[in-house]
N, C-alpha and C positions, 0 to 999 in steps of 0.2 A: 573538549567536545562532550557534548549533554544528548543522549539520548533523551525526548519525554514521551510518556505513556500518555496522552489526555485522560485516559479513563483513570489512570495511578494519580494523576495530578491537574484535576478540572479547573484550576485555576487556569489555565490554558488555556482553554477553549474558544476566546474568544480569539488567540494570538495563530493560534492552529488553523481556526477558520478563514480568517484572512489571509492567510500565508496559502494557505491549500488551492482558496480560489484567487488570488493571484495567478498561481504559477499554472492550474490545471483548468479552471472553469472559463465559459464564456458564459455571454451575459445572459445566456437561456439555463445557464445552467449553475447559476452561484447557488440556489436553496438549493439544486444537491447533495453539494458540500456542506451546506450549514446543516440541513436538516438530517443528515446522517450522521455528523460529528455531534452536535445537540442531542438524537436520539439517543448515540452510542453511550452518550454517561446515565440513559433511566433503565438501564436493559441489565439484567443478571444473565441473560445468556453472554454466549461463548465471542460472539461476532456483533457489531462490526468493533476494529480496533483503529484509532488513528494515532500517529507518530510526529513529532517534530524532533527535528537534529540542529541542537544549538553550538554557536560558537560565541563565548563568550556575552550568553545573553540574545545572541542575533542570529535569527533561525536560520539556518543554511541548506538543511535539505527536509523532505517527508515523505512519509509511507502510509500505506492504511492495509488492512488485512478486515475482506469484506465477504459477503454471502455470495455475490456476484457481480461480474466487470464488465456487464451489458455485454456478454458474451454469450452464444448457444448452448453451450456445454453449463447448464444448469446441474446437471445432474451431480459438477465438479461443486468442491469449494473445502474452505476457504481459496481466496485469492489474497494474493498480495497485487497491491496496485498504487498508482499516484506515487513512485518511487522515483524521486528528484534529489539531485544534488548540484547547490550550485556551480556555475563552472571553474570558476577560481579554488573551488576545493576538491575537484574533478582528479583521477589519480591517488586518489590515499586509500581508497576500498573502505571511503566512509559508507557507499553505498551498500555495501556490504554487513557491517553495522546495525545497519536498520533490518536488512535481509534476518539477521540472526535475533533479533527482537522480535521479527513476525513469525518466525519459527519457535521460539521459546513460546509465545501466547499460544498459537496455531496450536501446541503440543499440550500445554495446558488444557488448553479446551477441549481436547481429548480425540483428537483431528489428526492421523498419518500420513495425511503429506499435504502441502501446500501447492497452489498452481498461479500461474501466473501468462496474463496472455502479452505479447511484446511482437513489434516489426523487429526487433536489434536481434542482430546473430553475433554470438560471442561470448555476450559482456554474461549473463546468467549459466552458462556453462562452467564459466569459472566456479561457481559457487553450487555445484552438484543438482543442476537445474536440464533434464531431459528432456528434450522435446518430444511432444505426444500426440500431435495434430493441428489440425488449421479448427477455428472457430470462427464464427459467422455474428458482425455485427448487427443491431436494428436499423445503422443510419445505412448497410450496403457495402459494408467491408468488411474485409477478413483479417485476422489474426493469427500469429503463430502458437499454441498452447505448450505450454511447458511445467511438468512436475516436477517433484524433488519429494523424495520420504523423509521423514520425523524421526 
């Protein structure tokens, strides 16, 4: 198993981007994905970060750690978000992994806690993830918010 950083290693970029709007973008939304993984490699600031998690060359899960998650609570950030693991690798706390890579960045970039908004109850508690409120989408939905300190 291969964690990669896009921005550590831009030769990715293009395998990052198709893998991300795969699994996360519809078709109103694939420059999303591109054009914030493509920004993310011209920018000297801290954010945004995006992650692939290889097996043996064949990307199996990804994460990003962003400015924000089309979420109300602007005022929070970073966020980690787009945190997938395929299902057949489902169970090993690969997801996890990635979790502690967008914490390492997060903490580099000189950021004390990370947040994350999520419908799942459970699974980010394991990994010192507190929940802190509900959040409000643009499309008309709500979100559960949840922090964790650096």
């Amino acid at each position: 198993m291969k964690i990669i950083s896009v921005r550590e290693s831009p030769e990715y970029k293009d395998k990052a981007i198709q893998y991300i709007q795969e699994i996360w973008a519809s078709e109103a939304s694939m420059m999303v994905y591109q054009d914030c993984i493509e920004k993310s490699l011209e920018t000297e600031k801290p954010l945004p970060h995006w992650y692939l998690l290889e097996d043996q060359g064949e990307p199996i899960g990804c994460a990003g750690l962003i400015t924000n998650d089309f979420i109300s609570r602007m005022d929070l950030y970073p966020w980690l978000c787009a945190l997938y693991i395929e299902k057949a690798y489902r169970g090993q706390a690969l997801g996890f992994k990635l979790i502690d890579k967008a914490k390492e960045d997060a903490r580099a970039g000189g950021f004390s806690h990370l947040y994350l908004s999520t419908d799942h109850n459970g699974y980010y508690e394991k990994h010192d993830f507190e929940f802190i409120g509900t959040g409000y989408h643009p499309w008309g939905e709500s979100s559960r918010i949840y922090a964790t300190e650096l």
